[in-house]
DSSP file (Angstrom, degrees, kcal/mol; ACC not computed):
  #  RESIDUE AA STRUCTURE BP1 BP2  ACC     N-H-->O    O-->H-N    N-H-->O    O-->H-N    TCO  KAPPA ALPHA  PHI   PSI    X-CA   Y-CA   Z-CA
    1    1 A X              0   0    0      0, 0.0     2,-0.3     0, 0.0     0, 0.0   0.000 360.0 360.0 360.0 131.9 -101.6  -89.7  175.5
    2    2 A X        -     0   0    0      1,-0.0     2,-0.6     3,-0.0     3,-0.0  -0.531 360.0-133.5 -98.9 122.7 -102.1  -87.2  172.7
    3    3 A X        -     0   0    0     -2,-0.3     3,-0.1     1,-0.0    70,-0.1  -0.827  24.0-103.8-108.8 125.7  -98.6  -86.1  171.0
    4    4 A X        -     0   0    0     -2,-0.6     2,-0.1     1,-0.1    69,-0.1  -0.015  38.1-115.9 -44.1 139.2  -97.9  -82.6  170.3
    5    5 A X        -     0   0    0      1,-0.0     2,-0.7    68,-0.0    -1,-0.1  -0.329  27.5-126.3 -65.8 141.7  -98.3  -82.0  166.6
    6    6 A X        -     0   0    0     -3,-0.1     2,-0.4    -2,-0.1    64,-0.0  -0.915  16.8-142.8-100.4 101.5  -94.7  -81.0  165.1
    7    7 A X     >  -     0   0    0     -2,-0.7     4,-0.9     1,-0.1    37,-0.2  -0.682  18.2-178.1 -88.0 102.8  -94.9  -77.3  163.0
    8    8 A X  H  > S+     0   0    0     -2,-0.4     4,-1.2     2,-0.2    36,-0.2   0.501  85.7  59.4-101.2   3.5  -92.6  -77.9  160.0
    9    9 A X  H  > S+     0   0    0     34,-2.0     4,-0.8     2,-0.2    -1,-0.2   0.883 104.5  52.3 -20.2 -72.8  -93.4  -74.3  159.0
   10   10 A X  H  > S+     0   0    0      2,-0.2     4,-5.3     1,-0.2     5,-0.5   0.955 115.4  47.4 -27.5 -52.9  -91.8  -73.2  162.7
   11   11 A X  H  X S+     0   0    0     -4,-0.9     4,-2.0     1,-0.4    -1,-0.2   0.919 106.1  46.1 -69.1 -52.1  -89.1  -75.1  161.7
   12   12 A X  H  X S+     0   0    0     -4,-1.2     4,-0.9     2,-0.2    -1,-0.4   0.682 117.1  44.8 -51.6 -27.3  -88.3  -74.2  158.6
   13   13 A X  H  X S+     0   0    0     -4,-0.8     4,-3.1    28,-0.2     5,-0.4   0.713 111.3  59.4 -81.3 -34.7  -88.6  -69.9  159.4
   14   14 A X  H  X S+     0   0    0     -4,-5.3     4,-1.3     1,-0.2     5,-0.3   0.986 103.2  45.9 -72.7 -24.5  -86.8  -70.7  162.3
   15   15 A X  H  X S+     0   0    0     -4,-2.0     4,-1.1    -5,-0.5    -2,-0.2   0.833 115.3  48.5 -64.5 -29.4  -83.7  -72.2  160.1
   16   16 A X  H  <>S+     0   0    0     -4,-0.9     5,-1.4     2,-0.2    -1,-0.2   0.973 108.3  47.8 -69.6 -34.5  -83.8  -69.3  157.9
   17   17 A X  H  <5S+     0   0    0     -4,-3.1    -2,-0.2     1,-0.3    -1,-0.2   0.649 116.2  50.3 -85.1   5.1  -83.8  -66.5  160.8
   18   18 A X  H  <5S+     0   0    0     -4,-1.3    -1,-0.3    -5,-0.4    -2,-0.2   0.815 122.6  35.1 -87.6 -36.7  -80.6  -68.8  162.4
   19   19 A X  T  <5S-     0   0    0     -4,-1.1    -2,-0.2    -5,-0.3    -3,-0.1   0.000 111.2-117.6-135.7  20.3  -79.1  -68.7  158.9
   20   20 A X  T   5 +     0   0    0     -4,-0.1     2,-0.6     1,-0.1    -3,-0.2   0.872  63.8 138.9  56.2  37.9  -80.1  -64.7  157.3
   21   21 A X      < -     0   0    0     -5,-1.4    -1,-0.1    -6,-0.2    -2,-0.1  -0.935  44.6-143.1-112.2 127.2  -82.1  -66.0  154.4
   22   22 A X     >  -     0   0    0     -2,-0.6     4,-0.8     1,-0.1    -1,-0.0   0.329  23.9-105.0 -90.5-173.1  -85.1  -63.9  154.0
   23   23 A X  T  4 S+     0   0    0      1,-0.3     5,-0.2     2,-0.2    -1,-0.1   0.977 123.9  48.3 -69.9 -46.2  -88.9  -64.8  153.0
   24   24 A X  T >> S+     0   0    0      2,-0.2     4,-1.4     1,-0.2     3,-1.4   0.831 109.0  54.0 -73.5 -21.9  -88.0  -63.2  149.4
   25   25 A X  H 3> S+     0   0    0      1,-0.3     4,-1.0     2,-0.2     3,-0.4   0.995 109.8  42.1 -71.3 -67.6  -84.8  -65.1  149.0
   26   26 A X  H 3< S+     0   0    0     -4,-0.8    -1,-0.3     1,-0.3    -2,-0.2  -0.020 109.0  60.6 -63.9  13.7  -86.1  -68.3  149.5
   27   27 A X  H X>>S+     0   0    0     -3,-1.4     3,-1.4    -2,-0.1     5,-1.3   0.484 108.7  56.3 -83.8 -50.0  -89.3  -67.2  147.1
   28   28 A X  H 3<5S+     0   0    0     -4,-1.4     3,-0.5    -3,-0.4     2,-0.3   0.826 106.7  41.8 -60.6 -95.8  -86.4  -66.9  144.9
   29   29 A X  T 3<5S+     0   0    0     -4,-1.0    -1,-0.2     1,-0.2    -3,-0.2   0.171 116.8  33.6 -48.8   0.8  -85.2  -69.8  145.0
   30   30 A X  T <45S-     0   0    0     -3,-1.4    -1,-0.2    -2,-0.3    -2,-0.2   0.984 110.4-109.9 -94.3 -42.3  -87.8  -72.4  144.9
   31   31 A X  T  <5 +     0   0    0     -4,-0.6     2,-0.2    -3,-0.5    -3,-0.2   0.274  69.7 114.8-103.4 152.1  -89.3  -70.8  143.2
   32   32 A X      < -     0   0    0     -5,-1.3     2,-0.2    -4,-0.3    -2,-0.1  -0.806  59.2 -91.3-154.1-174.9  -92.9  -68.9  144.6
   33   33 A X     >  -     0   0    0     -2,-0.2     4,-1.6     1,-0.0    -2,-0.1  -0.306  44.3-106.1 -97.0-176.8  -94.2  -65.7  145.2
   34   34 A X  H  > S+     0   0    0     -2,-0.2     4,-1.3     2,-0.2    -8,-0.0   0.381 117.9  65.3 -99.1  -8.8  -93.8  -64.4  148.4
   35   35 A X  H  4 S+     0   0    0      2,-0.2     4,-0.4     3,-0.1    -1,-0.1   0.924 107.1  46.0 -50.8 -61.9  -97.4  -64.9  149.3
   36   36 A X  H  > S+     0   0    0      2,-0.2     4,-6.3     1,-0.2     5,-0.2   0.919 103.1  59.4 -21.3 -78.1  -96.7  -68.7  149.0
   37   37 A X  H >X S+     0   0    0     -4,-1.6     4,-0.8     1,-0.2     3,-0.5   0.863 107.8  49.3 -33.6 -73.4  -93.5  -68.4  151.0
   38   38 A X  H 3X S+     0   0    0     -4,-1.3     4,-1.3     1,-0.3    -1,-0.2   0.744 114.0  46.8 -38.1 -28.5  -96.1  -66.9  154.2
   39   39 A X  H 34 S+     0   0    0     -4,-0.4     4,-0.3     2,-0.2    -1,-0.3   0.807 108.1  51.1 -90.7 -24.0  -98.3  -69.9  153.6
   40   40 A X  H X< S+     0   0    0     -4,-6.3     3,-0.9    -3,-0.5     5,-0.2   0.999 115.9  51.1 -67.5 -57.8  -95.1  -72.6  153.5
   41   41 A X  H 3< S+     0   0    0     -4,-0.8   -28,-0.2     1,-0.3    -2,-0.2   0.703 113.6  35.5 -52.9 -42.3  -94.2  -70.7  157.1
   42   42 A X  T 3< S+     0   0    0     -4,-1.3     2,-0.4   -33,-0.1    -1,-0.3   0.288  94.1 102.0-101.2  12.4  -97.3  -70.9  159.0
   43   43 A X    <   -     0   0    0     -3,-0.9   -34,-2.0    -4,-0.3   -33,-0.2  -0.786  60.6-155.5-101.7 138.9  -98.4  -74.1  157.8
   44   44 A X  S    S+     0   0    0     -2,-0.4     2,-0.3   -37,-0.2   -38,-0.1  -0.121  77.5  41.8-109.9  51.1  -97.7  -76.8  160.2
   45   45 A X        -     0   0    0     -5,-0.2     2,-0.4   -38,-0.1    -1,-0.1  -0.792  60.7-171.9 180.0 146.6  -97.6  -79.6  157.3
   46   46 A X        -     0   0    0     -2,-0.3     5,-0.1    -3,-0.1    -6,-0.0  -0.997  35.2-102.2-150.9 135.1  -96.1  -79.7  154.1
   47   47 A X        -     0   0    0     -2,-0.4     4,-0.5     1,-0.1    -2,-0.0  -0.103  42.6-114.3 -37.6 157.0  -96.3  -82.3  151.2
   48   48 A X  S >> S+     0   0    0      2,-0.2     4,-3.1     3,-0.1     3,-0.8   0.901 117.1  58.4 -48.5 -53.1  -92.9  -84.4  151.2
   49   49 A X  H 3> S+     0   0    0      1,-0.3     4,-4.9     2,-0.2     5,-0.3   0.895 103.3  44.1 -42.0 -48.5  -92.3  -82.7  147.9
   50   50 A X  H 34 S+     0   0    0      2,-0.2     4,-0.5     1,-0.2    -1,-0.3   0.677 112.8  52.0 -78.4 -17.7  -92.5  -79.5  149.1
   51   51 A X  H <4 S+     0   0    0     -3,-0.8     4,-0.4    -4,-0.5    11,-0.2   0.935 113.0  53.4 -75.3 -47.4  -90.1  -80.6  152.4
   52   52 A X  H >X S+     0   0    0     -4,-3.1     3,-3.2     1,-0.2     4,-2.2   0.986 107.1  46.2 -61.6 -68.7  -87.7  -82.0  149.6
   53   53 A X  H 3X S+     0   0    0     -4,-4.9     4,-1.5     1,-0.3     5,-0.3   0.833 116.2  41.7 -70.5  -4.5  -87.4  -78.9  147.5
   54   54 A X  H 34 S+     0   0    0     -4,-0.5    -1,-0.3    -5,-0.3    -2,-0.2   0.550 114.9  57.1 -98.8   9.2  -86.8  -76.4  150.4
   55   55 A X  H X4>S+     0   0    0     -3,-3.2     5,-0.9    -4,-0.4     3,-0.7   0.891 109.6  42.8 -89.4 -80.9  -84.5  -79.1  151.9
   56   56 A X  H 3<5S+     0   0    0     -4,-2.2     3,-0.4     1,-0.3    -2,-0.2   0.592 116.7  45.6 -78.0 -30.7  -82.6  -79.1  148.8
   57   57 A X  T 3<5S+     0   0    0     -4,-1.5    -1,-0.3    -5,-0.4    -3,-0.1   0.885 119.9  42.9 -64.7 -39.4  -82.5  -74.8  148.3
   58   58 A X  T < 5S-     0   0    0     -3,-0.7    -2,-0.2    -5,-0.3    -1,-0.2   0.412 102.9-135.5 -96.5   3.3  -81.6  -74.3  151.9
   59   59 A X  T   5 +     0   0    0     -3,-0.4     2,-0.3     1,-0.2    -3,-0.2   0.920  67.7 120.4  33.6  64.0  -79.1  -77.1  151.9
   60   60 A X      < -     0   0    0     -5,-0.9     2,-0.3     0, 0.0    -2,-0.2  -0.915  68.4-125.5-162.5 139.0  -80.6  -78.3  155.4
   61   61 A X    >>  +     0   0    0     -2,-0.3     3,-2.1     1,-0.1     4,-0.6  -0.548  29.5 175.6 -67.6  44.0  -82.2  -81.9  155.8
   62   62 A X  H 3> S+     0   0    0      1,-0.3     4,-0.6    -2,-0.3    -1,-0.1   0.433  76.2  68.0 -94.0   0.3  -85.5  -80.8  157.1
   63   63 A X  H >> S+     0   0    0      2,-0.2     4,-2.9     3,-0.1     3,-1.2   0.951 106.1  43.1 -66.5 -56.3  -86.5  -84.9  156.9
   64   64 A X  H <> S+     0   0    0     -3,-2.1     4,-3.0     1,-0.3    -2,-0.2   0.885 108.9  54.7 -81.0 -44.9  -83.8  -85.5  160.0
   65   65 A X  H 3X S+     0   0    0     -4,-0.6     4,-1.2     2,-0.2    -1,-0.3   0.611 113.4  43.4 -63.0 -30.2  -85.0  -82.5  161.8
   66   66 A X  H <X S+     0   0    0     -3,-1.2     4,-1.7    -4,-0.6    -2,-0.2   0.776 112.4  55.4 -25.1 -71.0  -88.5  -84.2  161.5
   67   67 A X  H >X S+     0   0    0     -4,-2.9     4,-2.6     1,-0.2     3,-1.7   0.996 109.6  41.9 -36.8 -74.6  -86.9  -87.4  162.4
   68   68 A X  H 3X S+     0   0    0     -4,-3.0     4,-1.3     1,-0.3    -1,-0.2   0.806 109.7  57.6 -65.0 -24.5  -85.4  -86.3  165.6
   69   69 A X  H 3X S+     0   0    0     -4,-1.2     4,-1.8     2,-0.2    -1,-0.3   0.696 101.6  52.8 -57.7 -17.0  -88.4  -84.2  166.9
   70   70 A X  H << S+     0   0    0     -4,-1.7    -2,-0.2    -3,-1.7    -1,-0.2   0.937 103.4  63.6 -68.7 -52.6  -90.9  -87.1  166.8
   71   71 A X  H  < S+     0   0    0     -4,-2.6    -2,-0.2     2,-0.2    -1,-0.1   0.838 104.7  42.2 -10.7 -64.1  -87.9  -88.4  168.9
   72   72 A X  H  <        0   0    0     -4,-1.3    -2,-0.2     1,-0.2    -1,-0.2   0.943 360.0 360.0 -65.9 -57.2  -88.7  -85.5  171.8
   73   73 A X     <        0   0    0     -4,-1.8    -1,-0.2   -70,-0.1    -2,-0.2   0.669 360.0 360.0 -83.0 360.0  -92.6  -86.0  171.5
């Protein structure tokens, strides 16, 4: 049985548009351009690194959010 791939892009745009912070805010604050930011969003994998520091700007765990969807599939 083939397990749905998990989009930590999705996951991360959906926690900003639950929580108002906008593409350019979160360019601001890892910091990137805002090009970047589109490619972080639609990407359905992201280095650890790169989960750590937008875990740590957005003060969200996006490791446990990880966790518990591998849980579901």
């Amino acid at each position: 049985m083939k397990r749905e791939q998990i989009h930590i892009g999705n996951m991360i745009a959906s926690f900003m548009k639950n929580n108002g912070i906008s593409k350019s805010e979160l360019g601001r604050r890892i910091p990137c351009c805002r090009t970047h930011v589109y490619e972080i969003l639609n990407s359905p994998s992201l280095h650890s690194q790169q989960i750590q520091r937008i875990s740590e700007v957005l003060d969200h765990d996006f490791f446990a959010d990880l966790s518990e969807k591998m849980k579901e599939v």
